[in-house]
BALOBA-1460 file (C-alpha; in Angstrom, 3 decimals):
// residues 292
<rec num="1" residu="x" x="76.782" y="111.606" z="95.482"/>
<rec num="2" residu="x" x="78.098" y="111.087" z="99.343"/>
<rec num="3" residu="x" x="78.285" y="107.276" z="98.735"/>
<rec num="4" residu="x" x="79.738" y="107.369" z="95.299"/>
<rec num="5" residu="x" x="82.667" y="109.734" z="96.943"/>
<rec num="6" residu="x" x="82.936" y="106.933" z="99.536"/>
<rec num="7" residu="x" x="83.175" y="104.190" z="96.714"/>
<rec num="8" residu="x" x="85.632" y="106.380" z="94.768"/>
<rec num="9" residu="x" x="87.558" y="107.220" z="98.054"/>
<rec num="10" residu="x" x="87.937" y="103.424" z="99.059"/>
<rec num="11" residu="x" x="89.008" y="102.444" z="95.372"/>
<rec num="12" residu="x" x="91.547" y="105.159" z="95.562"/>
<rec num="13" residu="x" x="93.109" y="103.545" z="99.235"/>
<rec num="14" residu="x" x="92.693" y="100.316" z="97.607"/>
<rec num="15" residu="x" x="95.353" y="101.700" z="94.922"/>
<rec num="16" residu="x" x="97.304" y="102.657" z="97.008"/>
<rec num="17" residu="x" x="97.569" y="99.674" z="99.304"/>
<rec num="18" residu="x" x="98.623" y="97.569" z="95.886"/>
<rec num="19" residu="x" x="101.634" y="100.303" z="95.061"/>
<rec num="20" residu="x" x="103.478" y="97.849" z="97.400"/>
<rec num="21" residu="x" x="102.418" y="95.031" z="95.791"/>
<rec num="22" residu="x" x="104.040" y="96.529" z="92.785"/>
<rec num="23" residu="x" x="107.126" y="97.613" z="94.821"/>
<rec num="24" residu="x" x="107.797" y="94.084" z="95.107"/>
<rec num="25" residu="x" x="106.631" y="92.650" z="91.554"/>
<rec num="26" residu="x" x="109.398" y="95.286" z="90.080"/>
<rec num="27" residu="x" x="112.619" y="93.921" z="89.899"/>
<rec num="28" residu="x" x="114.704" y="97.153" z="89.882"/>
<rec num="29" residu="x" x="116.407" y="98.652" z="93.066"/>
<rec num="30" residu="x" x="114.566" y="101.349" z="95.192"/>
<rec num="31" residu="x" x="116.436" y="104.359" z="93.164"/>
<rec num="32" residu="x" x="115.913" y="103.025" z="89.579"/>
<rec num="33" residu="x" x="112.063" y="102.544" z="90.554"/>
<rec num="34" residu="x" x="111.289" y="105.956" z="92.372"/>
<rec num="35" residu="x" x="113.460" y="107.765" z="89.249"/>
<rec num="36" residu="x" x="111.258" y="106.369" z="86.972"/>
<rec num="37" residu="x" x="108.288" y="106.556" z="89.236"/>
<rec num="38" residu="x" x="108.288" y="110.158" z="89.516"/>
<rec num="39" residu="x" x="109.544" y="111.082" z="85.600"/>
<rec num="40" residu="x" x="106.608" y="109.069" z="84.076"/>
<rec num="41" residu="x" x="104.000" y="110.232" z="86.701"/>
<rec num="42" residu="x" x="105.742" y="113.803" z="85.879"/>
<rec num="43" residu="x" x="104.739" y="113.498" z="82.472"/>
<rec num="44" residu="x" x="101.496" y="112.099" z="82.950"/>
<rec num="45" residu="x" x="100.492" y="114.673" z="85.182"/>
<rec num="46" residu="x" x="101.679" y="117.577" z="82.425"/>
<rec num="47" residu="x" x="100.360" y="115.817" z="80.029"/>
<rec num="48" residu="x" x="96.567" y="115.404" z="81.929"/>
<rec num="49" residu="x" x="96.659" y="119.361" z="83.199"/>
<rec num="50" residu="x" x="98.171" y="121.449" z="80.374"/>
<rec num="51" residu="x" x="97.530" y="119.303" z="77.304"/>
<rec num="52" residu="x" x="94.300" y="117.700" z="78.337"/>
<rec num="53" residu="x" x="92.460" y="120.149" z="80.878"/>
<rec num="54" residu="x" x="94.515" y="122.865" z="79.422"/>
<rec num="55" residu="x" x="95.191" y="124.362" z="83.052"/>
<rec num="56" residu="x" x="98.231" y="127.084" z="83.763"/>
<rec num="57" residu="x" x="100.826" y="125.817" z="86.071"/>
<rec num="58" residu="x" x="102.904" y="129.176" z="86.436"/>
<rec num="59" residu="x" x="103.714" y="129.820" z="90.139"/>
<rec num="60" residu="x" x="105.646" y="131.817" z="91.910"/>
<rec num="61" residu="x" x="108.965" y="131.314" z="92.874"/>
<rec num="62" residu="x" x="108.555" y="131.262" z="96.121"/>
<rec num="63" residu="x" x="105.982" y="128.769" z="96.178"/>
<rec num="64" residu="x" x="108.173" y="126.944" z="93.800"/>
<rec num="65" residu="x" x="110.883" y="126.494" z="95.958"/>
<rec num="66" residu="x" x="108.746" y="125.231" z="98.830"/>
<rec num="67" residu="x" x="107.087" y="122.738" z="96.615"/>
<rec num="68" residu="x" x="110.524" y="121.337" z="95.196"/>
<rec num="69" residu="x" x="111.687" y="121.038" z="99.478"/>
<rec num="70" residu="x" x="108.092" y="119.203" z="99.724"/>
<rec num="71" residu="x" x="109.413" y="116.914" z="96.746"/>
<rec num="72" residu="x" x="112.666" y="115.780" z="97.682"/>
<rec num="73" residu="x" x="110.684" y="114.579" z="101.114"/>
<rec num="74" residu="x" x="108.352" y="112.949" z="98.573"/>
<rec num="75" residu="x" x="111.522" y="111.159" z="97.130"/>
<rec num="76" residu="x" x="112.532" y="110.353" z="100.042"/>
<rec num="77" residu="x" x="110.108" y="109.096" z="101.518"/>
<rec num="78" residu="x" x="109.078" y="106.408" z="98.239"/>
<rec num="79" residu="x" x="112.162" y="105.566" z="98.140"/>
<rec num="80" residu="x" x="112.635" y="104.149" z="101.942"/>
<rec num="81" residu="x" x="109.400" y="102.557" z="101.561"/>
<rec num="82" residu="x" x="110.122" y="100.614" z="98.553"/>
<rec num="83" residu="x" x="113.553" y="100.051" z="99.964"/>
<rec num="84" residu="x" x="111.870" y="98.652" z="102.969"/>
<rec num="85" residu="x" x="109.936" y="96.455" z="101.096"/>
<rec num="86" residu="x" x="113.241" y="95.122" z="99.151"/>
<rec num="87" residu="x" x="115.336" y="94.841" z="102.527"/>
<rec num="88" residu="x" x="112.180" y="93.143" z="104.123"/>
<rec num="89" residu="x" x="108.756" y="92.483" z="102.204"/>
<rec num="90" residu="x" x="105.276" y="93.882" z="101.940"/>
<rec num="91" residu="x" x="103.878" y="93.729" z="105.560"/>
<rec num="92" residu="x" x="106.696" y="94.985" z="107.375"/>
<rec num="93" residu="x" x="106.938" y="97.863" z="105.189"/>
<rec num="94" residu="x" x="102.847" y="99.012" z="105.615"/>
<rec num="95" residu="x" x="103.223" y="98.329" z="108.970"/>
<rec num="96" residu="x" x="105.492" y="100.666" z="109.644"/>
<rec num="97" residu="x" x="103.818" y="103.748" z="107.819"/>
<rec num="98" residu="x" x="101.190" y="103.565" z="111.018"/>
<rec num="99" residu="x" x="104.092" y="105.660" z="112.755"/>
<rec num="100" residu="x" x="103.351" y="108.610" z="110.238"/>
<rec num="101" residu="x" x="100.194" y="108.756" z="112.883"/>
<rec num="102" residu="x" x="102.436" y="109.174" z="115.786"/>
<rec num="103" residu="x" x="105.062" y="111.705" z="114.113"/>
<rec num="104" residu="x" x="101.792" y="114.125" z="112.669"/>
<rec num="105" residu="x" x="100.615" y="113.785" z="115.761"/>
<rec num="106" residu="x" x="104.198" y="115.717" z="116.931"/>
<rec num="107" residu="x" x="104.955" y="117.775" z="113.875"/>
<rec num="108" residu="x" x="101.375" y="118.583" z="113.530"/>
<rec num="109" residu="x" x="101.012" y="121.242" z="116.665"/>
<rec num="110" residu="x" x="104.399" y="122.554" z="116.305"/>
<rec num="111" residu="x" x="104.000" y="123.912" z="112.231"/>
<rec num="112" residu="x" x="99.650" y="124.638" z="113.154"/>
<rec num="113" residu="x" x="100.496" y="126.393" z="116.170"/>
<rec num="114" residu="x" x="98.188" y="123.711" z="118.187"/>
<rec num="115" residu="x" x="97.826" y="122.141" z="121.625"/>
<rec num="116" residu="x" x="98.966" y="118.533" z="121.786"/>
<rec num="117" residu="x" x="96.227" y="116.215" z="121.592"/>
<rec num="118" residu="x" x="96.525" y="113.962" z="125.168"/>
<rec num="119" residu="x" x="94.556" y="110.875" z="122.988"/>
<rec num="120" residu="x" x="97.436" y="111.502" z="119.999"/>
<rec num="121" residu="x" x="99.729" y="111.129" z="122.587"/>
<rec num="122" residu="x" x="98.492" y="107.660" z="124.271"/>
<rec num="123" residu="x" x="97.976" y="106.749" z="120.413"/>
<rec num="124" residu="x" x="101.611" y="106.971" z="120.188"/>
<rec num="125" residu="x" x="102.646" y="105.533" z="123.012"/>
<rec num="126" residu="x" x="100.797" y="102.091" z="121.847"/>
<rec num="127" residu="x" x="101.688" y="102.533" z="118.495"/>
<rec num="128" residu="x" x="105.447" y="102.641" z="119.546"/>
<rec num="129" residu="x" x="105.013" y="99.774" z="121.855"/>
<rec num="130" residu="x" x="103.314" y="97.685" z="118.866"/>
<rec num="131" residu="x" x="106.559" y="98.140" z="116.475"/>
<rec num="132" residu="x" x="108.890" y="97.432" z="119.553"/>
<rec num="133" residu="x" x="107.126" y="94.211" z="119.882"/>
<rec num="134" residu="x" x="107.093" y="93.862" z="115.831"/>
<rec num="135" residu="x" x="110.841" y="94.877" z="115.639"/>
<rec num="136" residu="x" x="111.821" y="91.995" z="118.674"/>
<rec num="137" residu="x" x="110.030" y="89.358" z="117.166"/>
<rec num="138" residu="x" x="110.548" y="90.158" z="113.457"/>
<rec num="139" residu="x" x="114.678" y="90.975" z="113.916"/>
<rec num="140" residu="x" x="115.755" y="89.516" z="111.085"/>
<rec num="141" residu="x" x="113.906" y="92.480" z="109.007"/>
<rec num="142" residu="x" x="115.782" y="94.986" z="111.327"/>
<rec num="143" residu="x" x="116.898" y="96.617" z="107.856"/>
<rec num="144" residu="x" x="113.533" y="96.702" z="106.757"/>
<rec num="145" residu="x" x="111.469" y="98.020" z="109.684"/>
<rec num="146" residu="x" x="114.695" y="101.158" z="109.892"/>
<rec num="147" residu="x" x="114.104" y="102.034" z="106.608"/>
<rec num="148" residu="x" x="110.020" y="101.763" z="107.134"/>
<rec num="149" residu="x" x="110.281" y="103.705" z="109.955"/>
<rec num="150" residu="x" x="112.252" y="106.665" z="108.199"/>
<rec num="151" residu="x" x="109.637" y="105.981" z="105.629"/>
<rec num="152" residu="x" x="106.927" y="107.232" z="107.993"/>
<rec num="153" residu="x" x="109.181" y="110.119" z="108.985"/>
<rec num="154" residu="x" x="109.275" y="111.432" z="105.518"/>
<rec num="155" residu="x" x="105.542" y="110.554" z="104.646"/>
<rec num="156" residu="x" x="104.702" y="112.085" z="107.796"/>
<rec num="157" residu="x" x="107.034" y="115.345" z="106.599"/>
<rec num="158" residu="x" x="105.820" y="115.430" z="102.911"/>
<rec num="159" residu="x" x="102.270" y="115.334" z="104.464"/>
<rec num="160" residu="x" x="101.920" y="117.960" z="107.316"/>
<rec num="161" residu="x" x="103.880" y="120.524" z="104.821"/>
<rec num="162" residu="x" x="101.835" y="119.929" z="102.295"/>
<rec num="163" residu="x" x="98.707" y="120.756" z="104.199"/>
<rec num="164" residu="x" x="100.084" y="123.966" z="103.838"/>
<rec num="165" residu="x" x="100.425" y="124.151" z="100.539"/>
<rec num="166" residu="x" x="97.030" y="123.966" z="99.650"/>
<rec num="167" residu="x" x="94.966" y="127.339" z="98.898"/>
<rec num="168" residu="x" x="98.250" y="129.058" z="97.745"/>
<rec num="169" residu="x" x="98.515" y="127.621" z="94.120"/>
<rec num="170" residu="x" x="95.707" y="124.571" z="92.286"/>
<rec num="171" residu="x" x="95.959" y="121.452" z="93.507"/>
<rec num="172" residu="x" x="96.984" y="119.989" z="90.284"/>
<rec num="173" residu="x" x="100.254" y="122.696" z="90.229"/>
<rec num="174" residu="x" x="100.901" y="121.370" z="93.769"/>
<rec num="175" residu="x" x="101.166" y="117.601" z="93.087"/>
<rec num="176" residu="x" x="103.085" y="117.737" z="89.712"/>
<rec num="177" residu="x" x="105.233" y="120.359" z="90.556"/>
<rec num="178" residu="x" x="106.082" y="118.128" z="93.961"/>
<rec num="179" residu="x" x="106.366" y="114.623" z="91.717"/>
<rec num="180" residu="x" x="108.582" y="116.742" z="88.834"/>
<rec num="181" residu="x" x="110.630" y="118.705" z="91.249"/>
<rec num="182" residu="x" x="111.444" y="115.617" z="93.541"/>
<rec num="183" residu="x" x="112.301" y="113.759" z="90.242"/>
<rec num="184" residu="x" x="114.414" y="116.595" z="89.204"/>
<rec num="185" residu="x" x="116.673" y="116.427" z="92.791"/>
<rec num="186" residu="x" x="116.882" y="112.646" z="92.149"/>
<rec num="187" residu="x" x="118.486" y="113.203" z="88.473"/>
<rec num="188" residu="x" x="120.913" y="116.229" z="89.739"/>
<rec num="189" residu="x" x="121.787" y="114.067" z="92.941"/>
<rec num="190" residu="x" x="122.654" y="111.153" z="90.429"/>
<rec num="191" residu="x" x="124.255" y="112.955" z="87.925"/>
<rec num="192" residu="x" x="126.629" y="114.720" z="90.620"/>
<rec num="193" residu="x" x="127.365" y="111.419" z="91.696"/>
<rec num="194" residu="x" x="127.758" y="109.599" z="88.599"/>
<rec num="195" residu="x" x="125.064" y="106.657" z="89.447"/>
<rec num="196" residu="x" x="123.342" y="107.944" z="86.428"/>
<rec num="197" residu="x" x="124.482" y="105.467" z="84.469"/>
<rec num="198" residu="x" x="122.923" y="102.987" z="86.433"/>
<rec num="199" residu="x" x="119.263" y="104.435" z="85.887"/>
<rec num="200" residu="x" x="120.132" y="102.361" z="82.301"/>
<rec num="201" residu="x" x="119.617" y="99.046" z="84.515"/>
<rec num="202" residu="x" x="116.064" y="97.607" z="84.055"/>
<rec num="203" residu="x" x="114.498" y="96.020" z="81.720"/>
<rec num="204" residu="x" x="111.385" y="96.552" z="79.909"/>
<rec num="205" residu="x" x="109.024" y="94.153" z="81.980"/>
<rec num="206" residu="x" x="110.030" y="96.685" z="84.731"/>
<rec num="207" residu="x" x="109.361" y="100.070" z="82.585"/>
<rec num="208" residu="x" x="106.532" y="98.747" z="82.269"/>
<rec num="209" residu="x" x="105.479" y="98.242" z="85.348"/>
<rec num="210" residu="x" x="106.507" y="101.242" z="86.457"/>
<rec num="211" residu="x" x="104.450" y="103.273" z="84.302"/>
<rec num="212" residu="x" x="101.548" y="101.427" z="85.288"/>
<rec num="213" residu="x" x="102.332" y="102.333" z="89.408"/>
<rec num="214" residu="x" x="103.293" y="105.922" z="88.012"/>
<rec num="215" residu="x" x="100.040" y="105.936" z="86.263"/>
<rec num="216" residu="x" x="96.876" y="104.170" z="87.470"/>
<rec num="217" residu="x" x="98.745" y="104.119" z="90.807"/>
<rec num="218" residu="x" x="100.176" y="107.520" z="91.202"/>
<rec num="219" residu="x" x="98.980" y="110.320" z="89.139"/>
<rec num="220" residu="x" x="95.177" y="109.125" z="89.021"/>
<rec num="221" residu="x" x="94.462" y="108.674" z="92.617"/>
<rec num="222" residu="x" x="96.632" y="111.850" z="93.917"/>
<rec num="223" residu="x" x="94.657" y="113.815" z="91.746"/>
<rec num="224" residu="x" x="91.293" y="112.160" z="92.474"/>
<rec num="225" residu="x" x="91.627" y="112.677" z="96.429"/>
<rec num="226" residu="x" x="92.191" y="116.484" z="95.609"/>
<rec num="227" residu="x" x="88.174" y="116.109" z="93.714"/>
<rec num="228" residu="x" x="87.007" y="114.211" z="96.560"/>
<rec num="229" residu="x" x="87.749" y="117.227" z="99.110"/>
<rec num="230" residu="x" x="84.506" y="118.391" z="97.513"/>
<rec num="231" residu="x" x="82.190" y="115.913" z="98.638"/>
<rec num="232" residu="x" x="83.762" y="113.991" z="102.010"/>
<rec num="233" residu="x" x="85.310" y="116.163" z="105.293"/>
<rec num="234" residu="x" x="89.138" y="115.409" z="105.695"/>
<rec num="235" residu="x" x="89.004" y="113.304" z="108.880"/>
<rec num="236" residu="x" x="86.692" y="110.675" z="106.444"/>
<rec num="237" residu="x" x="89.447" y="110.851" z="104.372"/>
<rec num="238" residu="x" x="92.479" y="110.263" z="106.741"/>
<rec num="239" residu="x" x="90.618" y="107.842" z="108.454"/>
<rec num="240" residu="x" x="89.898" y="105.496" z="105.168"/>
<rec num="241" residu="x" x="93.630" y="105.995" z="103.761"/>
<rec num="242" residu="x" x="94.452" y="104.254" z="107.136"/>
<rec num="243" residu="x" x="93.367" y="101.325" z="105.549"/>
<rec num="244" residu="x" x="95.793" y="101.375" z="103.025"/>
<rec num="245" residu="x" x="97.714" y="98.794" z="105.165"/>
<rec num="246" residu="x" x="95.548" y="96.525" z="105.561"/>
<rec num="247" residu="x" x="94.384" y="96.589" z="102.006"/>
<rec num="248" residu="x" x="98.043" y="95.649" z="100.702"/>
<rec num="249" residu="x" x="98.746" y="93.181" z="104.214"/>
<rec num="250" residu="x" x="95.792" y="91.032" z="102.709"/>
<rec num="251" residu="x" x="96.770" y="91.100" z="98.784"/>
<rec num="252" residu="x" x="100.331" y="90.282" z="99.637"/>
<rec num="253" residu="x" x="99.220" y="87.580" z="101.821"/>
<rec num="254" residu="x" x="97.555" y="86.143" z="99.050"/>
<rec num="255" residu="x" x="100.109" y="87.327" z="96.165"/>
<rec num="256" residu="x" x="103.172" y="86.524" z="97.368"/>
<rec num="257" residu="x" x="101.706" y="83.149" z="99.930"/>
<rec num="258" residu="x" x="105.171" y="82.222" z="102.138"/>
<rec num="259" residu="x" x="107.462" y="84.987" z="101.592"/>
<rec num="260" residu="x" x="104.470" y="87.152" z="103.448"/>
<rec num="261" residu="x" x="103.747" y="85.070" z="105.928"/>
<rec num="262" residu="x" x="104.905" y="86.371" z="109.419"/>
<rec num="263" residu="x" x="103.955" y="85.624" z="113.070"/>
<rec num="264" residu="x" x="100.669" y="85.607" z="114.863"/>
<rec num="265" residu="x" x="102.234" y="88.536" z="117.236"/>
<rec num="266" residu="x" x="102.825" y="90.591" z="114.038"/>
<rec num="267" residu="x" x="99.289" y="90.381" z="113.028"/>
<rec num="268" residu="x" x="97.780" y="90.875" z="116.514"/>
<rec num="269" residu="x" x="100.357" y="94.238" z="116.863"/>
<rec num="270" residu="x" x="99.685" y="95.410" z="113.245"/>
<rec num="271" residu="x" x="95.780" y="94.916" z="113.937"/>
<rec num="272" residu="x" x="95.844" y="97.057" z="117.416"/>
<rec num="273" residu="x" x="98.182" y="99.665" z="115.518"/>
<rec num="274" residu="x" x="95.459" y="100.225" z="112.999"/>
<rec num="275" residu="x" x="92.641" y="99.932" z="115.423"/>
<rec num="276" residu="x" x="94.272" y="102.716" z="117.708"/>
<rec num="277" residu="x" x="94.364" y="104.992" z="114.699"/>
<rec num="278" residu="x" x="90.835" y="104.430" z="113.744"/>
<rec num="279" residu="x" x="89.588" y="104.889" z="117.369"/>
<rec num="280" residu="x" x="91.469" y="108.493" z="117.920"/>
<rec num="281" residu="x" x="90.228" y="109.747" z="114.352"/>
<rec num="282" residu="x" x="86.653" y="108.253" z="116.223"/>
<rec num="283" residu="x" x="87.483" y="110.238" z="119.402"/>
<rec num="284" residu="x" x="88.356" y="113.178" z="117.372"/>
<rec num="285" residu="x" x="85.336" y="113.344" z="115.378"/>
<rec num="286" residu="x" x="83.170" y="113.303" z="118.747"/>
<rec num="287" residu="x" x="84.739" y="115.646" z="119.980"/>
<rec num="288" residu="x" x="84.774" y="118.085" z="116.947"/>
<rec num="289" residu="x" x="80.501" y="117.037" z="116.845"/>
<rec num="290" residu="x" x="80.065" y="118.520" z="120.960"/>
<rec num="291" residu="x" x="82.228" y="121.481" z="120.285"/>
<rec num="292" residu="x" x="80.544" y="122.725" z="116.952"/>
């Protein structure tokens, strides 16, 4: 059972690694593409837990309202990543969510009530070096690595709240009542400021599309990390969704051939990013194994 989690868990990092592939396949702005990412994966999710499962999703109102906050960070969030990947491409945007390491590894302590990690912080400290070094030899992406970076930020947000999250409602209520309520923000947002009328602007090779990402891309793998909790600990599973970049680095590479192509020094930086992640989550588990 252990190595068919581990199968399932890589599949489910694999998925996510080709969202970004996606990302850039669709056509449609960053805001048409996370509307519609987040009404169809919405649906599917109502559909899947109260149609199919038959499952309640009453909550309280409370934890309502802190699940719509953890949303619109959601939202956010998608929406500078795949506006990263517009403004930039592919790699430079998965590069950049290896910061989410660095800002958990802040945020983390402060909403736990934690000691700062020393090996988080030198973690950081190379990880921030690794984008400088990205950001000064990939400049003409400036507008792409900002809006990665603030990508990170809100993944990193979205993330450590939601760890919170979970134990006070299903899992199932938590992730479509975080996908419908972010959604929901979107449309007011939109509707407030009349750019509703733009959500009119794709075409159907895009809807389609996008209801594959909200779908096979989206709903299915959010809800099948939630089942995996059962059989694999959580630092197995932080530690393999760090290879989400590297997953979609090497498909675009091979997609999308020139327009991914980027310098050695990116590669090399990108490569010790992800290797100082995987070495603290090693660290980490060593030091969880002496203390128990």
């Amino acid at each position: 059972m252990h190595k068919l989690a581990l199968f399932r868990l890589h599949l489910i990092v694999f998925l996510w690694g080709f969202t970004a592939i996606l990302g850039k396949l669709i056509h449609a702005n960053a805001q048409i593409l996370v509307f519609y990412r987040m009404l169809f994966a919405a649906v599917f999710l109502f559909v899947f837990l109260r149609i199919y499962k038959k499952e309640g999703i009453k909550v309280s109102k409370r934890i309502f309202f802190q699940l719509a906050a953890i949303g619109l960070a959601m939202a956010l969030h998608w929406y500078c990543f795949f506006y990263s990947i517009k403004a930039s491409n592919v790699s430079i945007a998965l590069s950049c969510l290896s910061l989410s390491t660095l800002f958990a590894s802040i945020l983390e302590p402060v909403i736990f009530k934690r000691k700062i990690d020393i090996s988080e912080v030198v973690m950081g400290v190379v990880i921030v070096a690794c984008i400088l070094l990205i950001f000064k030899t990939e400049f003409h992406y400036k507008e792409g690595i900002f809006y990665g970076i603030l990508c990170a930020v809100f993944g990193t947000i979205f993330s450590v709240f939601n760890g919170k999250m979970f134990g006070k409602t299903s899992s199932g209520n938590i992730i479509f009542y975080e996908i419908f309520c972010g959604w929901f923000i979107l449309m007011l947002f939109y509707l407030l400021s009349g750019q509703i009328f733009t959500m009119n602007e794709i075409n159907y090779r895009d809807l389609a599309l996008i209801c594959l990402l909200a779908s096979v891309f989206t709903a299915f793998p959010m809800l099948e990390s939630v089942k995996l909790m059962k059989y694999i600990s959580p630092f197995t599973l932080i530690l393999t969704v760090n290879l989400e970049p590297v997953y979609g680095i090497i498909l675009a590479f091979f997609i999308f051939g020139e327009s991914e192509h980027m310098s050695p020094v990116f590669y090399i930086a990108s490569a010790v990013m992800i290797l100082a992640i995987i070495a603290n989550g090693l660290i980490k588990a060593r030091k969880q194994k002496n203390f128990n």
